[in-house]
Residue, then its C-alpha position, 0 to 999 in steps of 0.5 A: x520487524x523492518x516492513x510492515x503496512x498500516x492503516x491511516x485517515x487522510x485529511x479528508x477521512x479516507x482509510x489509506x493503506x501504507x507500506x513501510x520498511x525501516x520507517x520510510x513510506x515505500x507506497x500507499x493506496x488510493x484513499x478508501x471510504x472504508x476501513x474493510x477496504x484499506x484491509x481489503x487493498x493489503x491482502x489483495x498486495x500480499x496475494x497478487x503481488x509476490x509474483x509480480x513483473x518488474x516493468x522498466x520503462x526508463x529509456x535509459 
């Protein structure tokens, strides 16, 4: 599979959510206190977000 999300520790111990496509970091989360929480951010973009709006704010 091309995409996928995973579940790292930062350098301070935090559970950070990443997503990635073809190897290359596309975005990642705030860092979380919890493991549940890192799980609980990728459902909450796989739920919310497949409907989302794309913003642009370029003024070009």
């Amino acid at each position: 599979m091309a995409h996928r999300f995973e579940i790292r520790q930062n350098k301070k111990g935090e559970y950070v959510a990443y997503f990635c496509y073809n190897s290359e970091t596309m975005f990642w989360t705030e860092g979380y206190s919890s493991k549940a929480s890192a799980k609980n951010a990728i459902e909450s973009i796989k739920k919310n977000g497949v409907g989302a709006e794309t913003v642009d704010t370029t003024t070009g």
